[in-house]
C-alpha positions as CSV (number, residue, x, y, z in Angstrom):
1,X,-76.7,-161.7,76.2
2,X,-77.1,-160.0,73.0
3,X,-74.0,-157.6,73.8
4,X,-72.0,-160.4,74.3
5,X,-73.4,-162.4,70.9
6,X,-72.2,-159.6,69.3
7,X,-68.7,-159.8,70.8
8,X,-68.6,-163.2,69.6
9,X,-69.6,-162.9,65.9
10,X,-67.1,-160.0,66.0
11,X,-64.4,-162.1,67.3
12,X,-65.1,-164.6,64.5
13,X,-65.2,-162.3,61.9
14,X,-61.1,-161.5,62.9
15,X,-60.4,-164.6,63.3
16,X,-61.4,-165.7,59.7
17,X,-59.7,-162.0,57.5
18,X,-56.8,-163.2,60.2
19,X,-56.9,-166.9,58.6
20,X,-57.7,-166.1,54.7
21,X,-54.4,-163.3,55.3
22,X,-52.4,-166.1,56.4
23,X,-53.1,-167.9,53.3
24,X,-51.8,-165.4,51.5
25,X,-48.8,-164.4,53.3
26,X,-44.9,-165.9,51.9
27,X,-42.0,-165.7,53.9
28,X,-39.0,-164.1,52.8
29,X,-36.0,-162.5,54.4
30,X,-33.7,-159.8,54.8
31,X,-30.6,-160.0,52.9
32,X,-28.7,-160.5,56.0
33,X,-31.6,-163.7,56.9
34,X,-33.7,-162.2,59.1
35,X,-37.1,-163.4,58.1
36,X,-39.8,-160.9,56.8
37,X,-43.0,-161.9,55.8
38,X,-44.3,-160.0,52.8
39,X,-47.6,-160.0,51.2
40,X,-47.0,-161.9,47.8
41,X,-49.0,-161.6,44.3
42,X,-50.2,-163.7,41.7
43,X,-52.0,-166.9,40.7
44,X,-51.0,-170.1,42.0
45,X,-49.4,-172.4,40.2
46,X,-48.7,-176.1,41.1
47,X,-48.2,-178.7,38.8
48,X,-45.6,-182.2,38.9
49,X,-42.6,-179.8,38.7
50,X,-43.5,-178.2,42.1
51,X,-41.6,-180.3,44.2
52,X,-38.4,-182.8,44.2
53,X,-39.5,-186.6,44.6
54,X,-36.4,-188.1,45.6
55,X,-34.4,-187.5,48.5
56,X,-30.9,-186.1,49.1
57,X,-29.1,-183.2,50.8
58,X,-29.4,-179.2,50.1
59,X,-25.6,-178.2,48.8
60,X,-25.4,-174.8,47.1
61,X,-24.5,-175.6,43.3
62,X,-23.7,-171.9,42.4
63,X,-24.3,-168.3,44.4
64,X,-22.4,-164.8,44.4
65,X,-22.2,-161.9,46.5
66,X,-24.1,-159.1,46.2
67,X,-22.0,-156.1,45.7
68,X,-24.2,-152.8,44.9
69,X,-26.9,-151.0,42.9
70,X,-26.3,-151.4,39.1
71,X,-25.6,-147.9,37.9
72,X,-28.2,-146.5,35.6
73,X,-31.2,-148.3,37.2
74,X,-31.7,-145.5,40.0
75,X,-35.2,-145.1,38.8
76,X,-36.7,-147.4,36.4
77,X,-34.7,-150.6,38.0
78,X,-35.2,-152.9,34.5
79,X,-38.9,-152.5,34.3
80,X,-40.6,-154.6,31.6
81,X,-37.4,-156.6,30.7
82,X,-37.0,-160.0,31.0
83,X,-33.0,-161.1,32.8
84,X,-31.3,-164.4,32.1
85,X,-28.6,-165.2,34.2
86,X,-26.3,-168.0,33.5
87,X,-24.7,-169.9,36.0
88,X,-22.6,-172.8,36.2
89,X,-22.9,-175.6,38.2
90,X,-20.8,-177.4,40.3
91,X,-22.7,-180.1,41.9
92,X,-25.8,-181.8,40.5
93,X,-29.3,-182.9,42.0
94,X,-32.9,-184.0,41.4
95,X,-34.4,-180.7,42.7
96,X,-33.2,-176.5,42.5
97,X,-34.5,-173.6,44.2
98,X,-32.9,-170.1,43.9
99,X,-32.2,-167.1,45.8
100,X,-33.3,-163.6,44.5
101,X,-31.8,-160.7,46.4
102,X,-32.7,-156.8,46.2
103,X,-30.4,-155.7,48.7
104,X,-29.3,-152.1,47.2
105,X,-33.2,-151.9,45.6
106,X,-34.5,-149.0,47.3
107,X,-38.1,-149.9,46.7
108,X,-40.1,-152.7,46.9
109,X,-38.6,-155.5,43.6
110,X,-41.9,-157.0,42.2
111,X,-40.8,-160.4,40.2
112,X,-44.9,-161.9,38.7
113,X,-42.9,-164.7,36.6
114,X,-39.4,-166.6,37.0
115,X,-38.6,-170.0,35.4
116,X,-34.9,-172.2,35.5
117,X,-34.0,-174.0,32.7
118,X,-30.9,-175.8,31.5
119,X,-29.0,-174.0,28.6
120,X,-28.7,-176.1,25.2
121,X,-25.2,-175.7,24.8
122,X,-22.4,-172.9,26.0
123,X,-23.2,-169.2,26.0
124,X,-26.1,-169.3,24.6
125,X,-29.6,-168.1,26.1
126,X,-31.3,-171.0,24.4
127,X,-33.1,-173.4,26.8
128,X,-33.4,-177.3,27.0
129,X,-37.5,-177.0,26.9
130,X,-37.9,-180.2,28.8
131,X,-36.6,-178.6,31.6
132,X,-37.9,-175.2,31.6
133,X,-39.6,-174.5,35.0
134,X,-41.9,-172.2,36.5
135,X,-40.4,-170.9,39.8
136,X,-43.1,-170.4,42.5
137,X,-42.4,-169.0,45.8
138,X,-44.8,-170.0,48.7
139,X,-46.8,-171.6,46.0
140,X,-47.7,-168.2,43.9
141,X,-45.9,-167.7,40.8
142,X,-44.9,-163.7,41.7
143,X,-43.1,-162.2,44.9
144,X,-42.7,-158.9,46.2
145,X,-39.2,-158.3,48.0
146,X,-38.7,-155.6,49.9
147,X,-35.8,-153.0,49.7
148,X,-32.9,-154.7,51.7
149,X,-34.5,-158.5,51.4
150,X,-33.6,-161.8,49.5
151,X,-36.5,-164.4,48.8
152,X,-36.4,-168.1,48.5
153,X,-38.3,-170.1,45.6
154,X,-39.9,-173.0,46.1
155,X,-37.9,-176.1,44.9
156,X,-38.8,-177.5,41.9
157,X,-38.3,-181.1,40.4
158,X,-35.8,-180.8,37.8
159,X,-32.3,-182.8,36.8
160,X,-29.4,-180.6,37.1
161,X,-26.2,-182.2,35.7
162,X,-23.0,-181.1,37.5
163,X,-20.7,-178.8,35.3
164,X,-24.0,-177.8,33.3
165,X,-25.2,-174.5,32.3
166,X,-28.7,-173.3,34.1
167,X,-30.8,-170.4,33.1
168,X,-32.5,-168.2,35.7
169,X,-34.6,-165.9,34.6
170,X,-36.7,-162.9,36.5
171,X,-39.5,-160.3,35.1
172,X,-40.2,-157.1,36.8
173,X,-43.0,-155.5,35.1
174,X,-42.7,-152.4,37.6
175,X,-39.6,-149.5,38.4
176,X,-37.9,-150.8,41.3
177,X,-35.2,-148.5,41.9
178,X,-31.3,-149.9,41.8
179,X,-30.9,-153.4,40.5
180,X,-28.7,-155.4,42.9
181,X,-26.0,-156.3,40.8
182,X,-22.7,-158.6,40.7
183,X,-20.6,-156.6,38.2
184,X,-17.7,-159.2,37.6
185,X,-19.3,-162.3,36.4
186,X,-17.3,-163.5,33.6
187,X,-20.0,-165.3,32.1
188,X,-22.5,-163.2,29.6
189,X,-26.0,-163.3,30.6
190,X,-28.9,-161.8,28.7
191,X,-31.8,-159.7,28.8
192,X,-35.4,-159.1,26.7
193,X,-37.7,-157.2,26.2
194,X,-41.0,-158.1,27.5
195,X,-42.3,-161.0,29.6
196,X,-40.2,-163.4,27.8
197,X,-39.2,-165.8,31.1
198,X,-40.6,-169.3,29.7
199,X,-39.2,-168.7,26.1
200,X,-36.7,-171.8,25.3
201,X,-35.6,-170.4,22.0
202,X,-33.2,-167.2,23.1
203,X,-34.4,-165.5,20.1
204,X,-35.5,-162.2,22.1
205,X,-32.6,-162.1,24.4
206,X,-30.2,-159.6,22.0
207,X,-29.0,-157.9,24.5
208,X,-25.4,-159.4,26.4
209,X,-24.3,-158.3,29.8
210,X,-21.4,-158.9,31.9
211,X,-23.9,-158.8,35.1
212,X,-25.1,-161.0,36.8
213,X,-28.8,-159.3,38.5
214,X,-30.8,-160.4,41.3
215,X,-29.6,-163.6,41.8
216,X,-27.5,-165.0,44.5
217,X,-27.6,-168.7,44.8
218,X,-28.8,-171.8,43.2
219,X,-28.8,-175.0,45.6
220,X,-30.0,-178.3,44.6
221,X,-31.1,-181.4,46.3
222,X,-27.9,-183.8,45.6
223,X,-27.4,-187.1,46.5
224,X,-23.5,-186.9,44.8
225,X,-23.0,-184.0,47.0
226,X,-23.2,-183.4,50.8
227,X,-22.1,-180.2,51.7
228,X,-20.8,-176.7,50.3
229,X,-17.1,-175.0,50.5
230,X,-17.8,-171.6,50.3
231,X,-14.5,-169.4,48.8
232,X,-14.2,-166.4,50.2
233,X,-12.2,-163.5,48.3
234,X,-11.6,-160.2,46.8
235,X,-10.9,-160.4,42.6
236,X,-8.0,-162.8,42.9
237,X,-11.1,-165.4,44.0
238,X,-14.3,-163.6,41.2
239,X,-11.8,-164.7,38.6
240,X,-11.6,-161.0,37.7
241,X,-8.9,-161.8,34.9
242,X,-9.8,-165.5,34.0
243,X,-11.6,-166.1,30.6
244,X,-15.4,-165.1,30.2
245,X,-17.5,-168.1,30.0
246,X,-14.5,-170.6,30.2
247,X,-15.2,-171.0,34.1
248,X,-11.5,-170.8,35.1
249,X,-11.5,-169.1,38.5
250,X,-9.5,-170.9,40.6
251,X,-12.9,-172.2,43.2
252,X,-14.3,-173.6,39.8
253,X,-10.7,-175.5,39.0
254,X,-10.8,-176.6,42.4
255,X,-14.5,-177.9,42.2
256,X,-13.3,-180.0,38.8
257,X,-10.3,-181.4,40.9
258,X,-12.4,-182.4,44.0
259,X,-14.8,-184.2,42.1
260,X,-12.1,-186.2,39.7
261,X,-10.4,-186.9,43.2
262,X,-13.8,-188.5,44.1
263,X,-14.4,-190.2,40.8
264,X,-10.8,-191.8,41.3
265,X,-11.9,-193.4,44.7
266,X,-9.9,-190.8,46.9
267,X,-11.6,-190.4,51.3
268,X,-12.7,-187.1,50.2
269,X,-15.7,-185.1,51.3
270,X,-18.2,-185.1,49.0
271,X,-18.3,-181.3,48.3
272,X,-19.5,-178.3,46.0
273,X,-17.7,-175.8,45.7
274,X,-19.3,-172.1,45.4
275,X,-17.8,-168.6,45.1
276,X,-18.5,-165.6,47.1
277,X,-15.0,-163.4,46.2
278,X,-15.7,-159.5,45.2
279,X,-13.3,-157.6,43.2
280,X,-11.8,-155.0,45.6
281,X,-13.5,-156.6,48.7
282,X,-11.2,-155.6,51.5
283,X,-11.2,-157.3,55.4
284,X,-11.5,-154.3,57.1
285,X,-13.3,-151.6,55.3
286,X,-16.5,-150.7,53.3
287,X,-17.3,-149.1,50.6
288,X,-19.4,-146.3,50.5
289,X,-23.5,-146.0,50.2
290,X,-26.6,-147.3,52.8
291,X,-26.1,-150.3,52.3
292,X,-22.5,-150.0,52.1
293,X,-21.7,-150.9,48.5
294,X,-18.9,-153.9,48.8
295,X,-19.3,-154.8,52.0
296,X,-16.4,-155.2,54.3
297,X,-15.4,-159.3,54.7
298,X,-16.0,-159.0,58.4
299,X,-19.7,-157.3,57.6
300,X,-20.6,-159.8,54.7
301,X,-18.8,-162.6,56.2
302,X,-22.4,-163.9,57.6
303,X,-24.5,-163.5,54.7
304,X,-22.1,-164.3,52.1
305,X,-20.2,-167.5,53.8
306,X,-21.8,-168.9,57.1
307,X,-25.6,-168.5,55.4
308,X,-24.7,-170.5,52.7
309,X,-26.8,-174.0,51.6
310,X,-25.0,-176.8,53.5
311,X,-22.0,-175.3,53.9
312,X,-19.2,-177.0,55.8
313,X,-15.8,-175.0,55.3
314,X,-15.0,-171.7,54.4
315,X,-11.8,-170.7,52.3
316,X,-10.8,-167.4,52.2
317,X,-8.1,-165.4,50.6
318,X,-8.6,-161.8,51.5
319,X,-6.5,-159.1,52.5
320,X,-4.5,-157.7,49.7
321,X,-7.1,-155.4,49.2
322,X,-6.3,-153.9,52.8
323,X,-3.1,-153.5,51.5
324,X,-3.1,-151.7,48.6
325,X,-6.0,-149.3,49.1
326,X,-5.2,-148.2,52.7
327,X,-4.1,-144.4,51.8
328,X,-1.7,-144.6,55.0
329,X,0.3,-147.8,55.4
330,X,-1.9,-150.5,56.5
331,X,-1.5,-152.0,59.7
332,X,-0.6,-156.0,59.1
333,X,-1.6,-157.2,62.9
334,X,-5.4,-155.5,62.4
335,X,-5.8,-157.3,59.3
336,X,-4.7,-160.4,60.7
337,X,-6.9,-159.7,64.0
338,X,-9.8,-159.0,61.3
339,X,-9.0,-162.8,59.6
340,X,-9.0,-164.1,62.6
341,X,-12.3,-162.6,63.9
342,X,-14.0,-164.2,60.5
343,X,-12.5,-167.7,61.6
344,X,-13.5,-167.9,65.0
345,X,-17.0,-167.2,63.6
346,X,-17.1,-169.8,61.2
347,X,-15.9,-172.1,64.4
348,X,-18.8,-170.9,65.7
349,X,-21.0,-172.8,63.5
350,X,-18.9,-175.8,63.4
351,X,-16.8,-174.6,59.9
352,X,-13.4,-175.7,59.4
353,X,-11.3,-172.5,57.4
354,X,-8.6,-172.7,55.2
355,X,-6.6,-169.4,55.2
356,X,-4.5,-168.3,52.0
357,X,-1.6,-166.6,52.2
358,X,-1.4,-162.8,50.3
359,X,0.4,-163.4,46.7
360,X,2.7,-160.9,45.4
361,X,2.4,-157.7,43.2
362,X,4.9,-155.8,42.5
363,X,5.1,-154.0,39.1
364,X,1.3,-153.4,40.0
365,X,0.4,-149.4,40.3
366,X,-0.2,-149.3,43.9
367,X,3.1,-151.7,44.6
368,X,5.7,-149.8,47.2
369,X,8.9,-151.4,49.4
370,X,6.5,-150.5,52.7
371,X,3.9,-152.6,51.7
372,X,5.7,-155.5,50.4
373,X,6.6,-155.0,54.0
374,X,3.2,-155.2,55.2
375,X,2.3,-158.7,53.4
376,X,5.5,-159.8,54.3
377,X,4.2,-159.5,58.0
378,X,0.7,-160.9,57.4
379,X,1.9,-163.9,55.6
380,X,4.2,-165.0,58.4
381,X,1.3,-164.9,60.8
382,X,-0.7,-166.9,58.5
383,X,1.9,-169.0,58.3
384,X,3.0,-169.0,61.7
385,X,-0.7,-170.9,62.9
386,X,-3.3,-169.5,64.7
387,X,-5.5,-167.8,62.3
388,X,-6.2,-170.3,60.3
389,X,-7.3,-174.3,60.5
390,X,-5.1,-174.8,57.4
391,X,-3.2,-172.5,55.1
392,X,-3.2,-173.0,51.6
393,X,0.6,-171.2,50.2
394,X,-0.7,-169.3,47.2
395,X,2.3,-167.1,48.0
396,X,4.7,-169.6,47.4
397,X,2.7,-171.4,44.7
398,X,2.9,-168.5,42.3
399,X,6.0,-166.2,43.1
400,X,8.7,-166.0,40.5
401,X,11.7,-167.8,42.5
402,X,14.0,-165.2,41.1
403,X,12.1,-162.3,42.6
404,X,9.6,-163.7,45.3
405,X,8.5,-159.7,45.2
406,X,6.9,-160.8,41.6
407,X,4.5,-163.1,40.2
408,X,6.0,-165.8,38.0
409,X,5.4,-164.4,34.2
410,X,3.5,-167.3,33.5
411,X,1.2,-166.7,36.2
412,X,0.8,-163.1,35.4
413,X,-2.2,-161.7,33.7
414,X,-0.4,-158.6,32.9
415,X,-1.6,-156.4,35.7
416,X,1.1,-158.1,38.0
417,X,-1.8,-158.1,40.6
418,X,-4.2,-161.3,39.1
419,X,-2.9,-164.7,37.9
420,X,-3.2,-166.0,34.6
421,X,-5.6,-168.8,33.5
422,X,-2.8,-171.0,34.3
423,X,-2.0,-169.0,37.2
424,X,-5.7,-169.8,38.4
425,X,-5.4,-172.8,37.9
426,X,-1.8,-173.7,39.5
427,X,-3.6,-172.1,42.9
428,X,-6.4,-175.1,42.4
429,X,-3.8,-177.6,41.9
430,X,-1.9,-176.3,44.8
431,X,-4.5,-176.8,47.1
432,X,-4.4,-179.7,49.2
433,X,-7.9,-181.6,49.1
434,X,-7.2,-183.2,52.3
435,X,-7.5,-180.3,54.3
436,X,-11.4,-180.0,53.8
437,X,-11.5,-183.0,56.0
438,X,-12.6,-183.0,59.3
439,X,-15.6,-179.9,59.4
440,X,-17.2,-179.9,62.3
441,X,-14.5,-180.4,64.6
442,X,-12.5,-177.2,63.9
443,X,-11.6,-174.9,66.9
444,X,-8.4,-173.5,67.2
């Protein structure tokens, strides 16, 4: 009898470090969402900004793709430096959470404090204090992500206006290793030194940076929204020539055009519009590193598109890429084979994709009559059907008519590879809205 007394206590004793661990355990997940649980740190913190009150629907109001480790963080990461992002919204809500990745972090990425805020004005790192926010995730104000995860805040009750400027800000105290990065941002973000998260005046933040770090997605809880186009690109869609900080990309032109459409009474979807293009992002191919560095489309396609908040079609323009830095002469029926492989798993999930055809570029460096050739070919296939639900003719929207080989000048950055602001632009205006009807019943 006492043997099996002492079996008992033992087996309580389990039970209850098994329950207090619990307690303490967060959820968070790989980058490519696998979940994980890690063991989180910190002091709770719940207060009448810990959770939305009004109902609505989860649409993603902002994200970018991961594309490698930032160089010159190998060791220290950005240790005892406070990072504001600025991101741009384009759909509002009564509610935000955020996504914090550390995908090409070698080592474990301790955040102890984050906060959201909306900015005071453009390209500034001053904050509206009203709304500054504590971010908590699984209810304790820090989070330790491992190398390779993403973690999910906890939602927090906050007004986010569409077309407004929000502030995300992280603290690592500790080195992390390489700071997962998004290198084309055209929007300046800042960074302090010190804990300097809740600050609302921007004072400390002296230092600008063309990066965007650690984040990946802001959603909100919208009632003016229900559900998220994803664009998915190379440079043409991250806007690599448009203006910094004038949010010109052509997915940002298009998100302004859906919602006048909407405003003007139009039987439109009610959609946000978020970007997920990487400067030299090809189909086919990866860059190089473990975790590949600028991930192939076909290997990203699921974190990047299908994984986003609410997300009901997928537009992609990708393939030039294959193109130009394929040192033999790329091979126009795999790239279309590869598009086609990305489509059938958006059907999958119920997505409807718009396909773009490849625009021209020659007068670029890498230009040559055999791979004129080779877009030649994959635009007629796009165009032909079967790849796509609906093709969007970027091509045609944005040659010059008296050498279709050519970007109109006005179109033209300069680089004869990436359009203008107005050439960014025309390729919104191009689009037709119509064709994000009917997700959910797309199969070719």
């Amino acid at each position: 009898m006492a043997k099996r007394h002492g079996y008992a206590v033992l087996g309580a004793l389990v039970a209850l470090v098994i329950a207090v661990s619990a307690g303490i355990y967060v959820t968070v997940a790989a980058d490519d969402g696998t979940p994980r649980g890690i063991l989180a740190t910190g002091r709770s913190h719940r207060d009448s900004h810990a959770a939305p009150a009004s109902t609505g629907t989860w649409v993603g109001a902002w994200a970018t793709a991961p594309v490698g480790g930032e160089p010159g963080t190998e060791t220290a990461g950005l240790a005892g430096r406070s990072v504001r992002n600025v991101v741009h919204t384009s759909a509002g809500g009564t509610g935000a959470r955020v996504t914090l990745s550390n995908l090409y972090g070698q080592s474990a990425l301790t955040i102890t404090h984050a906060s959201l805020a909306l900015a005071t004005g453009d390209g500034t790192a001053a904050a509206d204090a009203e709304t500054m926010r504590r971010l908590t995730f699984g209810g304790s104000t820090s989070v330790v992500i491992p190398a390779g995860g993403q973690a999910v805040s906890d939602a927090v009750r906050v007004t986010v206006p569409h077309g407004a400027d929000v502030l995300v800000t992280t603290y690592a105290p500790t080195p992390s290793g390489p700071v997962t990065y998004h290198p084309h941002a055209r929007q300046v973000s800042y960074v302090a030194d010190g804990d300097r998260t809740e600050d609302p005046t921007g004072t400390p933040y002296t230092e600008q940076t063309p990066y965007w770090r650690y984040l990946t997605a802001l959603d909100v809880l919208s009632n003016e929204a229900a559900g998220t186009v994803v664009a998915f690109g190379d440079s043409i869609t991250d806007g690599i020539t448009s203006t910094t900080g004038a949010n010109r990309r052509w997915p940002d032109v298009l998100s302004g055009r859906l919602r006048g459409a909407l405003e003007e009474g139009q039987q439109l979807p009610r959609y946000s519009v978020v970007n997920e293009g990487i400067s030299g992002n090809q189909v086919l191919a990866d860059g190089l590193g473990r975790p590949a560095e600028n991930q192939s489309g076909l290997g990203r396609f699921g974190r990047d598109a299908l994984s986003r908040t609410g997300v009901k079609v997928v537009v992609i323009d990708l393939g030039v890429n294959d193109i130009l830095r394929n040192r033999r002469l790329a091979d126009p029926d795999r790239i279309v084979t590869g598009l086609r492989t990305l489509a059938g798993q958006a059907h999958a999930r119920g997505l409807k994709v718009v396909g773009a055809t490849l625009m021209p570029f020659q007068g670029h460096r890498g230009w040559t009559p055999a791979r004129e050739v080779v877009r030649q070919q994959v635009n007629a296939q796009i165009r032909a059907g079967g790849v796509y639900d609906a093709v969007v003719d970027f091509d045609k929207a944005l040659r010059d008519p008296y050498d279709p080989r050519r970007l109109r000048p006005e179109y033209d950055s300069g680089d004869h590879l990436h359009p203008s602001d107005l050439g960014y632009r025309t390729m919104a205006d191009v689009f037709d809205l119509r064709t994000l009807k009917g997700a959910g019943q797309a199969e070719l």
